[in-house]
N, C-alpha and C positions, 0 to 999 in steps of 0.2 A: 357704478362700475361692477360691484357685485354682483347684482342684476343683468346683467350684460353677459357677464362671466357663464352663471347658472344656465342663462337662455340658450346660451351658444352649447353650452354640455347640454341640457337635456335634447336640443338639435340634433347632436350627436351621437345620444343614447340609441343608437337603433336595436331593436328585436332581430331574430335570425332570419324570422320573416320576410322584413325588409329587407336585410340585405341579400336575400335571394331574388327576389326581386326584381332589385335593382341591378345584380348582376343577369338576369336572364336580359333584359333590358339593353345593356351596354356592352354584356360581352358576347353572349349568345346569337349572335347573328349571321346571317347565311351568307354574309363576303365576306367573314373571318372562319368560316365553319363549315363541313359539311353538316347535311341535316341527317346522317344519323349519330353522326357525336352529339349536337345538338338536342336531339333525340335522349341519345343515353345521359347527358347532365343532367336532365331535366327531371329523367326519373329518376337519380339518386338522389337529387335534392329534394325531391316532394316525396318521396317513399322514404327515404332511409332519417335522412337529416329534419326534416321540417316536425313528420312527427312527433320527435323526442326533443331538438334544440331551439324548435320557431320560435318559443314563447319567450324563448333566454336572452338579454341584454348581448350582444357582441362580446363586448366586453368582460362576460362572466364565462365564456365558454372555454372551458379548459383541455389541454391534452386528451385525458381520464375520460371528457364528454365525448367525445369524437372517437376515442377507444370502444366503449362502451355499445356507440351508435352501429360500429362495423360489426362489433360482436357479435351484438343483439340480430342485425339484420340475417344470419345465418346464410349467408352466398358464398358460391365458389371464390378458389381463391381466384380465381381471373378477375372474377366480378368485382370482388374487395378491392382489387391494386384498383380498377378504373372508379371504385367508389370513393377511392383515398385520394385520388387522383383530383376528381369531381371536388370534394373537402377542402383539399390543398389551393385551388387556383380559386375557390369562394371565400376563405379567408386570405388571399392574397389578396383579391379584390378590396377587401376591408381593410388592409391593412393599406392601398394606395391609395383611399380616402381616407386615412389617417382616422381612420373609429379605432384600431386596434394598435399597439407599437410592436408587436411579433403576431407571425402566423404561429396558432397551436395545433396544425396540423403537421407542422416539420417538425423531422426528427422522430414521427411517429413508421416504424418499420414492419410491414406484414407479414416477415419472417416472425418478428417476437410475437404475431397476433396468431400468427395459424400452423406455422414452421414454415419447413424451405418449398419453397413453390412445385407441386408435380412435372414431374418430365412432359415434356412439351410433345405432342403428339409427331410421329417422325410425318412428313408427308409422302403421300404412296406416287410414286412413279408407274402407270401404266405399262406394261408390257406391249410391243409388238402383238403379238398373241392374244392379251388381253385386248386390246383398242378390235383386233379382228373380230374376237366376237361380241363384245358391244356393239360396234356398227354396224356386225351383220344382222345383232337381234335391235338395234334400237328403234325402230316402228313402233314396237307394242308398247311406248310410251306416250304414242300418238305423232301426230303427223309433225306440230307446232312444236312441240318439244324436242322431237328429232331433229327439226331444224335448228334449232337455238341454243342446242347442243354439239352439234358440228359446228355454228360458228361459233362459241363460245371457245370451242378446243381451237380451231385454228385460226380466229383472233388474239386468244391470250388474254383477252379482257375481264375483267370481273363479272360475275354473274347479276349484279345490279347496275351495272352500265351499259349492261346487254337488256336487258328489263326496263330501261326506263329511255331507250334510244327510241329518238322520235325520225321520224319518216324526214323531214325537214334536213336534217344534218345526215345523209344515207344520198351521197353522190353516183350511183349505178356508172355513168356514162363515163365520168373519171377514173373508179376505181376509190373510193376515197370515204370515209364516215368520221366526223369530226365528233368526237362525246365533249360536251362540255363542263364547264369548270365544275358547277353546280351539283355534278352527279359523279364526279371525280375523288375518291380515298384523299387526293391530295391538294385538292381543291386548283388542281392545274389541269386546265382540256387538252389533248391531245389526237392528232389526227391518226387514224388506222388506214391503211392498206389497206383495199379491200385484193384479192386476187382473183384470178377467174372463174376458179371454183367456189370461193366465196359469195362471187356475186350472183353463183347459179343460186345458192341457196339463199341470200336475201330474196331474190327475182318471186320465188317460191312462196316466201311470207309475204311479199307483196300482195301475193294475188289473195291470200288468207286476210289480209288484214283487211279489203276490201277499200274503202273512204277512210278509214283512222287514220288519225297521224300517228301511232304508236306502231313503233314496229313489230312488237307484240301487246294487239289489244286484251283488255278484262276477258273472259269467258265466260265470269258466272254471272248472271243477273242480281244477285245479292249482291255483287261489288260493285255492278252498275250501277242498282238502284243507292247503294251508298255512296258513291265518290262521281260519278258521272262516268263519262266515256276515257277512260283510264287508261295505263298501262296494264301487265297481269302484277300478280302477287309478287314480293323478290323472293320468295321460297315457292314457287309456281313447280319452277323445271325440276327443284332438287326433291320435293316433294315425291313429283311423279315417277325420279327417279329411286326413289326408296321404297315406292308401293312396287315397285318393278323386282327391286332387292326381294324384300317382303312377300312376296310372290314364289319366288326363282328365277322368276324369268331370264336372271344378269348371272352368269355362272361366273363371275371374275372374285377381285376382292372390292371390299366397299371403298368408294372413294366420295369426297368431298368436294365442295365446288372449287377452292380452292389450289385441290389436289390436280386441276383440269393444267393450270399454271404450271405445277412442277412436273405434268407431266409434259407439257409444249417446250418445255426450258431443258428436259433430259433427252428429249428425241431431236431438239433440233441441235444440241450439241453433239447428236450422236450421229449427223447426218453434215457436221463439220460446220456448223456455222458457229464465231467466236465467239466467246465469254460477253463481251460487251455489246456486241448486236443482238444477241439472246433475252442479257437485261433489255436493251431497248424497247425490244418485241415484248416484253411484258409491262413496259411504262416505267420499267422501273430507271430513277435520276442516276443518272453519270456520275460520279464523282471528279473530284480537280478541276483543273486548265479543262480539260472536255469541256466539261457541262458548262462550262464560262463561256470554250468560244464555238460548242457547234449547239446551234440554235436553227438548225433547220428543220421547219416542219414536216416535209418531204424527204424522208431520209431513204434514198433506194436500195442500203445493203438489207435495210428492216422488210421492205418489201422483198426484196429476192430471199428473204432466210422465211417470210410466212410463204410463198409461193412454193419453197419445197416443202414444208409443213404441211398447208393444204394437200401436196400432191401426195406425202406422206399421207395422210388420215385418208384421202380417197382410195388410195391403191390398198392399203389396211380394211376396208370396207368392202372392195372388190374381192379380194382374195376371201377374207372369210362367209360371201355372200357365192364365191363359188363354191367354198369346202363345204358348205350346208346342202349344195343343191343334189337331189336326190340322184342325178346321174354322175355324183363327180367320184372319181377315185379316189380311195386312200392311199 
């Protein structure tokens, strides 16, 4: 019986090794996960954790260990919370295979590791004025950028959902682009509006894209020759909009990809459409009774609120592409 006993514990002796492992294995998976959380796990266990605790018994890792590991790793604090994070749910894991009887990563707080977390950067709402002369100068970022840039602002969508949309799910004749779950923040697909003016500018990349199914292909030959026939980079357009910064070329204030969102969310409330069609247009969930009973994928207040948005960022485009031209008055 003794014997039995021993075998079953050294069974369950595991290394931190393994149980990384084994959680990449069971939990890490792309119908529980998007692939870049999936992504970022992956490197805090094998960079931060594996180096310092793989070789350690489950069972021997303390608090102090895993203090130690954030410490050491010297990353923002952003980085820290999602590395503590990363920590927390791989000794949970271990702990519902019963190798350990507590996580020692709870209870552990990033205030007492680094102090109170930095102010959270405000996001910039575009101006009227500004969006003018962005769109009146945004060519000189190139043709492909310009365009996936205007539809980035008047989709609402994220910048890597727009990067990695394939030609397939891109309806023209409907009006319609369905992103799927796969390449979704929230691991939930949802279909977009396309509007008329929107679908001038797909029509556009269409003809760029040539045979790809991406609706914006690789450009470099290094990324062809490494990944095949691809989508581009998902820092492609912000890229080229920071060499543009970097330049002069953008006389406004810098803004981020994200900032495209708060800027579509403050002009379309400024142009009367409601708080919760607004979230909509940006994907973001309903909360209550809503989100229980309207389950419609075609929702048309969403389409009529990006329709005057579009018509908004064209006529912001027109006008400052008049005030530029060399015969217009001041």
């Amino acid at each position: 019986m003794r014997k039995k006993i021993d075998r079953m514990e050294a069974k369950g002796a595991w290394t931190v090794n393994q149980l990384i492992e084994d959680y990449k294995e069971k939990r890490l998976t792309p119908d529980s996960l998007a692939p870049g959380t999936i992504h970022c796990r992956i490197l805090d266990l094998d960079r931060v954790f594996r180096p310092k605790l793989g070789s350690l018994r489950v069972d021997q890792v303390s608090s102090a260990h895993i203090v130690f590991s954030i410490e050491d790793a010297k990353r923002s604090w952003t980085n820290s919370k999602r590395i503590l994070t990363s920590c927390k749910q791989l000794f949970s894991h271990a702990c519902g295979k019963k190798l350990i009887h507590s996580n020692p990563a709870i209870g552990i707080e990033l205030k007492a590791l680094m102090g109170p977390r930095p102010p959270i950067r405000k996001r910039v709402m575009l101006t009227r004025r500004e969006l003018e002369i962005l769109l009146r100068d945004i060519e000189e970022i190139g043709t492909e950028n310009a365009l996936a840039l205007r539809i980035l602002l008047a989709t609402c969508v994220r910048s890597i959902e727009l990067a990695k949309a394939r030609w397939e799910h891109v309806d023209l004749a409907s009006g319609t682009w369905w992103v799927p779950d796969e390449i979704v923040k929230t691991r939930n697909g949802f279909l977009v509006p396309l509007t008329p003016t929107v679908i001038g500018w797909f029509r556009k990349l269409k003809l760029l894209a040539g045979t790809s199914p991406w609706v914006l292909p690789c450009r470099t030959s290094r990324r062809r020759d490494r990944l095949g026939d691809t989508h581009v980079g998902n820092t492609t357009l912000w890229a080229a909009i920071d060499r543009a910064f970097n330049r002069g070329d953008l006389e406004i204030r810098r803004f981020t990809p994200h900032d495209t969102r708060s800027t579509a969310k403050g002009h379309m409330r400024n142009l009367g459409v409601s708080r919760e069609i607004s979230e909509l247009a940006l994907n973001h969930v309903l909360k209550g009774m809503e989100a229980i009973y309207d389950v419609r994928d075609e929702i048309p207040e969403r389409r009529e609120a990006l329709e005057k948005w579009a018509h908004f960022i064209a006529e912001c485009e027109a006008v400052g592409r008049r005030a530029a031209a060399p015969d217009s008055v001041a």
